[in-house]
KOLGU-906777 format. One record per residue: residue in one letter; x, y, z of N, C-alpha, C in turn. Coordinates in steps of 0.1 Angstrom, whole numbers, padded with zeros to 4 digits, always signed. Example, Ala and Ser with C-alpha at 12.3 -4.5 7.8 and 13.67 -1.06 7.14 Angstrom:
// residues 2
A+0132-0057+0078+0123-0045+0078+0132-0033+0078/S+0128-0022+0071+0137-0011+0071+0129+0000+0079/
//
This chain:
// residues 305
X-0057-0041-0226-0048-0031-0220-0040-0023-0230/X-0036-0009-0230-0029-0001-0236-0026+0010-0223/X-0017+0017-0233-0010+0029-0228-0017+0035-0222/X-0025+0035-0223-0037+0052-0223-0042+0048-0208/X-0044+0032-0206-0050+0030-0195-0040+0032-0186/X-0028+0026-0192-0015+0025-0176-0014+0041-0176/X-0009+0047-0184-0009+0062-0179-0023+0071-0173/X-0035+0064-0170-0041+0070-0163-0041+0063-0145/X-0034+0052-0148-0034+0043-0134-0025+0052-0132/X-0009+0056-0133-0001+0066-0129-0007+0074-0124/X-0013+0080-0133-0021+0098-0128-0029+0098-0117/X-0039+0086-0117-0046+0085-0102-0041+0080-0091/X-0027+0073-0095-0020+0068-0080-0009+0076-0075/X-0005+0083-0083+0011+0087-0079+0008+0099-0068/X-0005+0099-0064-0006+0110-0055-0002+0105-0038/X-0005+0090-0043-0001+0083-0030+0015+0080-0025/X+0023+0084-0032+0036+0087-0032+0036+0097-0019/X+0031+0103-0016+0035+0112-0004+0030+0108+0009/X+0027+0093+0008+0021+0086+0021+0032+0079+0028/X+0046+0073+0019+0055+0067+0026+0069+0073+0021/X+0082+0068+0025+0093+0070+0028+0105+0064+0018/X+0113+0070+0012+0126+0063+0008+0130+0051+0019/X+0136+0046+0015+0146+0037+0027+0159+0046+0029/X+0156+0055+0041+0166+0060+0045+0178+0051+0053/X+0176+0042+0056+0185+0035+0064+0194+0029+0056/X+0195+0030+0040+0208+0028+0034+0211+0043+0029/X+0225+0049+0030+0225+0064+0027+0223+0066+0012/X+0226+0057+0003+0225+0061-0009+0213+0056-0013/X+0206+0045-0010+0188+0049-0013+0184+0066-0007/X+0184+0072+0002+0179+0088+0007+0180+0093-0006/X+0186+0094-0014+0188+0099-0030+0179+0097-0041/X+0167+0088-0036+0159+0085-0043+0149+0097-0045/X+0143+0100-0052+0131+0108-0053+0114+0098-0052/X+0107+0108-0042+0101+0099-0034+0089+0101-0042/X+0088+0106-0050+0075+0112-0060+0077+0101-0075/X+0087+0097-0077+0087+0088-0086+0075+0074-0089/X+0075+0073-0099+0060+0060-0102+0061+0060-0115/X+0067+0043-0118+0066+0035-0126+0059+0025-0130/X+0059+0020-0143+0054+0007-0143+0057+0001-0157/X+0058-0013-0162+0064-0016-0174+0054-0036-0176/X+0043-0034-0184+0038-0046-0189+0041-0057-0195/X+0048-0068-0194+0047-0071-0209+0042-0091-0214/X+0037-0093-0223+0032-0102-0228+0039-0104-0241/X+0035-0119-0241+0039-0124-0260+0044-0112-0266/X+0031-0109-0271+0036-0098-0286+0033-0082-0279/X+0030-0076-0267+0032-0060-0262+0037-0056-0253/X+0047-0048-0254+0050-0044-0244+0046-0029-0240/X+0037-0023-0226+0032-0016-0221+0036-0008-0213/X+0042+0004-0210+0053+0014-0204+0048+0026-0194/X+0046+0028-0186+0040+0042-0184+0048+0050-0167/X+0050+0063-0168+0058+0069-0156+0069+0070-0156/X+0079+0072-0147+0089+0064-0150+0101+0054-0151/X+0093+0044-0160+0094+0030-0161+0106+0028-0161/X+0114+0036-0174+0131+0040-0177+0139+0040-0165/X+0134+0044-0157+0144+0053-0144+0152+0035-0138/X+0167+0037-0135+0170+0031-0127+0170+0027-0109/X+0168+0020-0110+0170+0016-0094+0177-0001-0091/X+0182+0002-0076+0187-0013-0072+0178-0021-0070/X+0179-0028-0076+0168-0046-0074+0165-0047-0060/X+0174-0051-0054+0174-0052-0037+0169-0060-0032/X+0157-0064-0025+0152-0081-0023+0143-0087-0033/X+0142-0079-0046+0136-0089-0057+0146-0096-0066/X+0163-0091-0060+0172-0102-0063+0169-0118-0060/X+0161-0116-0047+0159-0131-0041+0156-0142-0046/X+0141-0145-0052+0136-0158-0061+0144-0155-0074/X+0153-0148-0080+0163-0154-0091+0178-0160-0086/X+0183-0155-0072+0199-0163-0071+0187-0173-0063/X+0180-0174-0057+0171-0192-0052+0175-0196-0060/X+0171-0193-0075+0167-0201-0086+0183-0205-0090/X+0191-0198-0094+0205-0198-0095+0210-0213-0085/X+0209-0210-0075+0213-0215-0063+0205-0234-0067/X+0193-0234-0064+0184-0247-0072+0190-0248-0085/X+0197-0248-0093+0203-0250-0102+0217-0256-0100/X+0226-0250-0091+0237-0253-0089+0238-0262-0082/X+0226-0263-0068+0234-0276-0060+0223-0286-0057/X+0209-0280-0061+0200-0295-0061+0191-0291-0046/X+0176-0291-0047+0168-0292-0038+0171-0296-0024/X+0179-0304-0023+0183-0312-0011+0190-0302-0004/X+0197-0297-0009+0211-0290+0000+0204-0273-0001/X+0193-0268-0011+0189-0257-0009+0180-0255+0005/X+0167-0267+0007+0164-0270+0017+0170-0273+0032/X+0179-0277+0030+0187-0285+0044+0191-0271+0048/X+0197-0255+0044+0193-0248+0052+0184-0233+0053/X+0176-0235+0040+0165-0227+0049+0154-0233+0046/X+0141-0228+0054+0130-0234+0052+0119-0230+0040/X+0107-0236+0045+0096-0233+0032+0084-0230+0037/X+0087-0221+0048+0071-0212+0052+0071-0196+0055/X+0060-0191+0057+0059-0175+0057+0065-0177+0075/X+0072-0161+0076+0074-0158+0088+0066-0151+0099/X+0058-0142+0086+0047-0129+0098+0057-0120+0102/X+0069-0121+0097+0082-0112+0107+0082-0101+0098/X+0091-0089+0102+0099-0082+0093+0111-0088+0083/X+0111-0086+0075+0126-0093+0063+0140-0089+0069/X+0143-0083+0080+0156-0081+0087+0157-0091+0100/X+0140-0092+0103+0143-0100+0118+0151-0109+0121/X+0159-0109+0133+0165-0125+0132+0159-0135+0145/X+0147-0133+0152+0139-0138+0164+0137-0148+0163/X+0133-0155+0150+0134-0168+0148+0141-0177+0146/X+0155-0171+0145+0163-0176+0142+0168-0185+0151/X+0166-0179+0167+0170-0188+0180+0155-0195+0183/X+0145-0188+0181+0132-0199+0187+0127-0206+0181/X+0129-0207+0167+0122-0218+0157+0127-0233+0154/X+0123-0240+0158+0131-0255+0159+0137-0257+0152/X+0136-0255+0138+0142-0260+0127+0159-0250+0129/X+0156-0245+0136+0171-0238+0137+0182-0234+0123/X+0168-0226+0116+0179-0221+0104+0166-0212+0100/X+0168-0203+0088+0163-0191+0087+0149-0198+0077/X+0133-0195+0076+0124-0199+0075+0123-0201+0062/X+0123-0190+0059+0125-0189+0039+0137-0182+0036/X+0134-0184+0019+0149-0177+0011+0143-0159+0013/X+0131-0159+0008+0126-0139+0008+0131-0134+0023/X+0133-0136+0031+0138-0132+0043+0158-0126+0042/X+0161-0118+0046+0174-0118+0047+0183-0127+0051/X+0182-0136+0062+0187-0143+0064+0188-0159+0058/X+0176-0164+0050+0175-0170+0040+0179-0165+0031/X+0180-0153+0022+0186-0151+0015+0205-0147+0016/X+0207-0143+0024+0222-0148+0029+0228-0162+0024/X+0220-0168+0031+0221-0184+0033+0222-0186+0018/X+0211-0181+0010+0214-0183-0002+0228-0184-0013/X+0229-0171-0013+0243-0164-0021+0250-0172-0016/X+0257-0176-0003+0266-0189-0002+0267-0202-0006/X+0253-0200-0016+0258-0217-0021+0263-0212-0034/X+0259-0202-0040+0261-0203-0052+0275-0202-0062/X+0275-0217-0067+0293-0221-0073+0300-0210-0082/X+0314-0209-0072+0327-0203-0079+0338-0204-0072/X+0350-0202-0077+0361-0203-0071+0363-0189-0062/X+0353-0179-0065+0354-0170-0054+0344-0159-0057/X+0342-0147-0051+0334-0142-0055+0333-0135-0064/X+0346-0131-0076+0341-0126-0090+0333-0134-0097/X+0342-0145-0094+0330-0159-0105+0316-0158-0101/X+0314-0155-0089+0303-0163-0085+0294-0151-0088/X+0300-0133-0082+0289-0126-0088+0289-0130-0106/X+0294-0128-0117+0299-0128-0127+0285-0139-0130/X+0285-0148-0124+0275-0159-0129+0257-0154-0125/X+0260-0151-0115+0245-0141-0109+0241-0129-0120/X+0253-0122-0123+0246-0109-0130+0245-0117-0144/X+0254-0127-0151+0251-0132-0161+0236-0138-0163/X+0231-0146-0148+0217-0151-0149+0209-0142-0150/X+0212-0126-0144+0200-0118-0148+0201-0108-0161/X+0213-0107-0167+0211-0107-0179+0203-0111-0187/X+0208-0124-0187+0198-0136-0195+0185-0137-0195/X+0181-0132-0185+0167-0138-0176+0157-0121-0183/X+0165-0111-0179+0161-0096-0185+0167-0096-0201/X+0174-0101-0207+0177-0099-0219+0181-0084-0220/X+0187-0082-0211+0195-0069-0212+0213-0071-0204/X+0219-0069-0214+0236-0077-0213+0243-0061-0209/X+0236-0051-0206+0244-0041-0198+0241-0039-0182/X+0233-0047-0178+0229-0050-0160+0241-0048-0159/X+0244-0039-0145+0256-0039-0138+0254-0036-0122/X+0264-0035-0116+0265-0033-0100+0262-0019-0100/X+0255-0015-0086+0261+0000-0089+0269-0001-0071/X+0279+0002-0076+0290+0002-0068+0286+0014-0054/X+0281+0023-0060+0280+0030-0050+0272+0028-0037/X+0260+0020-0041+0250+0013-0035+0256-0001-0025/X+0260-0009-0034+0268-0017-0027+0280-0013-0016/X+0288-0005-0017+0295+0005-0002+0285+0008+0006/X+0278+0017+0001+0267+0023+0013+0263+0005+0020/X+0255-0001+0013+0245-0016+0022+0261-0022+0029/X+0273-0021+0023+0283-0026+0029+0288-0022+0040/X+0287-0008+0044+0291+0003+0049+0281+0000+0065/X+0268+0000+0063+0257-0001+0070+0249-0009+0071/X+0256-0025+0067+0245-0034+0070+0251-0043+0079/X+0246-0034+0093+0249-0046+0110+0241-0055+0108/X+0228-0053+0107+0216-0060+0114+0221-0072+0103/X+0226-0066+0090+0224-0084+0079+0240-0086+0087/X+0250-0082+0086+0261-0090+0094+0258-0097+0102/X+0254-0091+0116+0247-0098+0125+0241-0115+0124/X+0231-0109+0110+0224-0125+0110+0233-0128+0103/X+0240-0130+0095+0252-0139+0087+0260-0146+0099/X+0266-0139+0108+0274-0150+0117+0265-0154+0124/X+0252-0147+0131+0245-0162+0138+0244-0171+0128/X+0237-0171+0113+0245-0181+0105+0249-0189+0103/X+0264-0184+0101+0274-0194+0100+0275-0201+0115/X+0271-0197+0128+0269-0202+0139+0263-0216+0139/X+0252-0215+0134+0243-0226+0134+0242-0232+0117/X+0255-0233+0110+0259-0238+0100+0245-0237+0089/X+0244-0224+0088+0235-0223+0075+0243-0212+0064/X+0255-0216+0064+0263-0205+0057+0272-0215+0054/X+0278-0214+0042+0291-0221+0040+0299-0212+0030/X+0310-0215+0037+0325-0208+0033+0325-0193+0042/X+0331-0182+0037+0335-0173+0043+0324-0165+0049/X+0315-0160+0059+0307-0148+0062+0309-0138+0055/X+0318-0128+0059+0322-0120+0052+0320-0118+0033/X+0326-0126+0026+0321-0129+0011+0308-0136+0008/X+0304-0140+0020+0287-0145+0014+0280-0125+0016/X+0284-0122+0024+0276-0110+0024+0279-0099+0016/X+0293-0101+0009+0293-0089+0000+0283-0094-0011/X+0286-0111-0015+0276-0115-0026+0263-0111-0019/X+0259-0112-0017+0249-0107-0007+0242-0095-0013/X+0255-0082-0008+0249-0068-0006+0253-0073-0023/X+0259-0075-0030+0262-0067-0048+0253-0075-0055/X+0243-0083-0050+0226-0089-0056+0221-0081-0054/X+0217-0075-0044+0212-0067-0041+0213-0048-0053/X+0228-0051-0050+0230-0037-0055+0229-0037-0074/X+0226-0046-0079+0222-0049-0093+0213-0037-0097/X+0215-0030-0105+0205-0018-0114+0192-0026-0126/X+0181-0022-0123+0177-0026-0130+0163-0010-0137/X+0156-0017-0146+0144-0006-0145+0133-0017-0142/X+0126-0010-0145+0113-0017-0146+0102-0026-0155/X+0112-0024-0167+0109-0035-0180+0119-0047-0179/X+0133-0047-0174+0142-0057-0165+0134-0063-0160/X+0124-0059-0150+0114-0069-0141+0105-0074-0147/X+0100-0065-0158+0092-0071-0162+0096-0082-0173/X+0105-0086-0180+0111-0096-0186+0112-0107-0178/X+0119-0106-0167+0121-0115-0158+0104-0125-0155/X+0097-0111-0151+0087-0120-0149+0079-0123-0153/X+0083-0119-0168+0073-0126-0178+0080-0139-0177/X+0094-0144-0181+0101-0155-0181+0091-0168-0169/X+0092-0166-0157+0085-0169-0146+0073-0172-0148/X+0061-0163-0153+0050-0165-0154+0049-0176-0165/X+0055-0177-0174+0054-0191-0185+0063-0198-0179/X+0067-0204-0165+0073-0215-0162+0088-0217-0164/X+0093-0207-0168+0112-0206-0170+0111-0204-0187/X+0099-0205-0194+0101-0209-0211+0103-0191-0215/X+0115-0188-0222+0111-0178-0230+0103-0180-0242/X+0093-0179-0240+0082-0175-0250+0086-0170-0266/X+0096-0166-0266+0099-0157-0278+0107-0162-0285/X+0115-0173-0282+0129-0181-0281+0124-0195-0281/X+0118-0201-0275+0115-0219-0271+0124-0222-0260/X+0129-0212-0255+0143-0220-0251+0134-0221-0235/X+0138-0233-0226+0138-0233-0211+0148-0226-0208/X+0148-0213-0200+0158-0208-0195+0159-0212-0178/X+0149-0217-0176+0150-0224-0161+0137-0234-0156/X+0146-0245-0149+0134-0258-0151+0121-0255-0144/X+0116-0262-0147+0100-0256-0149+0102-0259-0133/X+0102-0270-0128+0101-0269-0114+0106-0258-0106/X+0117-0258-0108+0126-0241-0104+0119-0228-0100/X+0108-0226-0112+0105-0219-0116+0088-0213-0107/X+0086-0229-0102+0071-0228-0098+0076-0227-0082/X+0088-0231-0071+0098-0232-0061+0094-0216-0062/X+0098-0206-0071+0100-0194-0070+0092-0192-0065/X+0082-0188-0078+0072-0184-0081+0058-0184-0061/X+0063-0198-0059+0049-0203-0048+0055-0193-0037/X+0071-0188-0034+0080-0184-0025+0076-0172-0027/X+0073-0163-0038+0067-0151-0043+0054-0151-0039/X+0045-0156-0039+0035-0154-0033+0030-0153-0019/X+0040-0163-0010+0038-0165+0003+0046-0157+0011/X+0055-0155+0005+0066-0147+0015+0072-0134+0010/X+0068-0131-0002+0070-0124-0011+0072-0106-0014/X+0065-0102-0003+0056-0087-0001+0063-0085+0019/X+0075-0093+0019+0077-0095+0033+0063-0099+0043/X+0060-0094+0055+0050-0098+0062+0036-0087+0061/X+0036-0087+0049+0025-0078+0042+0017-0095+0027/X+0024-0100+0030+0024-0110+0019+0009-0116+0020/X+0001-0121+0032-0012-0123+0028-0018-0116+0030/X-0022-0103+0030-0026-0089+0025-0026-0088+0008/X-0013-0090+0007-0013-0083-0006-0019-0100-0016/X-0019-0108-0013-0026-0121-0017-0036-0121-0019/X-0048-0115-0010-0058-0120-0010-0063-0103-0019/X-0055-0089-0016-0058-0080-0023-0055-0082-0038/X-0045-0087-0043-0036-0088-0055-0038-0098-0064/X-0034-0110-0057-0034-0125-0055-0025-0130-0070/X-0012-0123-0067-0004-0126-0081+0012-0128-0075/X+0019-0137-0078+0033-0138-0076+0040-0131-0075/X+0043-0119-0060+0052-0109-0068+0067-0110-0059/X+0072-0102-0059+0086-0097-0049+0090-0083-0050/X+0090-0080-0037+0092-0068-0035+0107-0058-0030/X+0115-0053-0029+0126-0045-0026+0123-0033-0022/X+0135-0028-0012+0133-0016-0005+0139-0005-0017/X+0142-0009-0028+0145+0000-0035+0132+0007-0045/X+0123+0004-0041+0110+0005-0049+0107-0001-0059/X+0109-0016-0064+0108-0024-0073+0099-0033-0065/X+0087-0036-0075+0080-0046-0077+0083-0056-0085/X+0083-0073-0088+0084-0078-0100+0072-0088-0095/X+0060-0086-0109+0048-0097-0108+0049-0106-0118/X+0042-0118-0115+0038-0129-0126+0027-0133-0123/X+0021-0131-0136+0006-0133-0139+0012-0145-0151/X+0004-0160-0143+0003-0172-0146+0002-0169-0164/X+0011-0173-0174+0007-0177-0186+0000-0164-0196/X+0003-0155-0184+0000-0137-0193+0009-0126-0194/X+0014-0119-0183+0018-0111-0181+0034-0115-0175/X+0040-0105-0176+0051-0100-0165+0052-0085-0161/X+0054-0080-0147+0047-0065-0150+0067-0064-0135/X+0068-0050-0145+0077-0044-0132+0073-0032-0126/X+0073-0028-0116+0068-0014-0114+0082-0009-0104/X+0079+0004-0101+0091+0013-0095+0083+0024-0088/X+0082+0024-0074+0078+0034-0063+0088+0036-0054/X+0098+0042-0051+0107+0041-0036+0099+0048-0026/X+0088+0052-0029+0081+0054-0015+0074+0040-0009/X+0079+0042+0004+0077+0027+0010+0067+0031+0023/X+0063+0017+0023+0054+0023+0035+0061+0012+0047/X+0053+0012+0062+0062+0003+0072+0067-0009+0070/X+0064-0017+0062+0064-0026+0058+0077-0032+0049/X+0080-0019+0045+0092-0017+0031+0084-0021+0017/X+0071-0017+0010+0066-0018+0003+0061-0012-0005/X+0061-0007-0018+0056+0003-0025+0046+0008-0024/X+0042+0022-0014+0029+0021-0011+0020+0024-0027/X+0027+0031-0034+0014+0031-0045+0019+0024-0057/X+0031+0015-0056+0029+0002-0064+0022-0006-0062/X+0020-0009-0047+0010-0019-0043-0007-0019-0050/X-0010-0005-0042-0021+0002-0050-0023-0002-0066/X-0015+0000-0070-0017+0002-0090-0017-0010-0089/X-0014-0019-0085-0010-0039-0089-0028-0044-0087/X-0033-0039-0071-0042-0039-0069-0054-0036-0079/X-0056-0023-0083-0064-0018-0093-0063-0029-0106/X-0049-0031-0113-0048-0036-0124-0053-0049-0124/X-0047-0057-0110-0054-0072-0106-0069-0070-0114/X-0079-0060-0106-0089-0062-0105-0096-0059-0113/X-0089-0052-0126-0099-0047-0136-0093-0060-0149/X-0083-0063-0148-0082-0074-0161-0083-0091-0150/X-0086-0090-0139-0088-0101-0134-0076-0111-0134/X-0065-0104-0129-0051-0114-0130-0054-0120-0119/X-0057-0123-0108-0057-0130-0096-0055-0147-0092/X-0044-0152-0094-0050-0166-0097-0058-0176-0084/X-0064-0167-0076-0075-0174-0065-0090-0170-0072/
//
């Protein structure tokens, strides 16, 4: 792999940028430019850049498999499980339908909004500066980039306009898969979400993931290996929202997706790759991130099926 190839994977996909949509339903995502296409490699000793990679955007649901992991760290398998579950839904990532029909009577996975709700509330502090403060510190660490910040503006807007996630927060706390306040689980909530990252951020991240929590470069375990593979299996299956075994059997690589046009993949013991499309297709999925992952899967054979 080099440069030359990822900037020709840009050049032949970015035309597919005019097949899907910003996420208009948050007002300050509409500000996105819908023609944008990124992507950022990296392994051991190269890191691989092409489009643009630089450009910021909000994390948005590929906050998810790192506060899980956060979350598995703080309070222990038992109590992460006890309320949400550990299977694909086939739903959209806002649904809340299963929330009243599914026996287990609590939200299915963490990649789902309402599992990830469920999430942010466990995560220890005496309130929610601490508690974001510890989140954006884990992705610091995790990105090796110590200027990650909120972007505030993003966070009002998802605060401003997120019924459907209110909604499922008090059914919720209804059926006791929320603890402590509604309200401050969901701003923790919306400001994971609203985290800036690029697309070499993701890709650090998931290089970290793809070796098992080890930074590679350091020796250090930055997250237990088990933790790590919890994620990672949760990325695969539920990962791509209800596009997820689609993009498995096309892809077949750990990833997580956000409506803000971020991809983050892990390629088992090779890669970590970030990419950046906000053109989304019905699904909320990068339509020509998907594409390029696809292609790249298939020409260096990352697929681990």
């Amino acid at each position: 792999m080099d440069k030359k190839y990822l900037d020709s994977i840009i050049k032949e996909y970015k035309h597919y940028t005019i097949e899907g949509q910003v996420a208009d339903y948050i007002p300050e995502l509409k500000k996105m430019e819908r023609c944008d296409l990124g992507i950022a490699i990296i392994d051991r000793d190269n890191i691989f850049t092409a489009g643009e990679w630089e450009k910021k955007f909000t994390i948005q649901s590929v906050s998810k498999p790192i506060v899980l992991i956060l979350a598995l760290m703080d309070r222990g398998e038992d109590k992460i499980f006890e309320l949400v579950g550990k299977e694909p839904t086939g739903d959209p990532f806002n649904s809340m339908v299963r929330l009243e029909t599914y026996t287990m009577n609590k939200p299915l996975n963490p990649m789902i909004n309402a599992g990830a709700i469920s999430i942010s509330s466990l995560i220890k502090g005496k309130d929610n500066e601490e508690r974001l403060a510890r989140i954006l510190n884990f992705f610091r660490l995790l990105s090796d980039n110590e200027s990650l910040e909120v972007n505030q503006d993003v966070f009002k807007s998802e605060k401003e306009t997120g019924n459907r996630n209110r909604s499922l927060a008090y059914f919720l706390k209804d059926i006791h898969c929320i603890e402590g306040d509604v309200e401050e689980a969901l701003d923790l909530y919306f400001m994971q979400c609203s985290i800036e990252v690029n697309t070499l951020d993701l890709a650090k991240i998931g290089l970290i993931l793809a070796n098992d929590g080890l930074n590679i470069n350091t020796g250090e375990q930055l997250i237990p290996k088990k933790y790590a593979k919890i994620a990672k299996t949760f990325m695969l299956t539920c990962g791509m929202y209800d596009e997820s075994g689609k993009f498995a059997i096309d892809v077949g690589i750990p990833s997580k997706s956000g409506v803000g046009g971020g991809i983050m993949s892990s390629v088992p013991q090779r890669y970590g790759i970030g990419v950046f499309g906000p053109s989304l297709n019905k699904k909320g999925n990068s339509v020509a991130g998907m594409r390029m992952l696809e292609k790249i899967s298939k020409d260096y054979e990352m697929s681990i099926f």
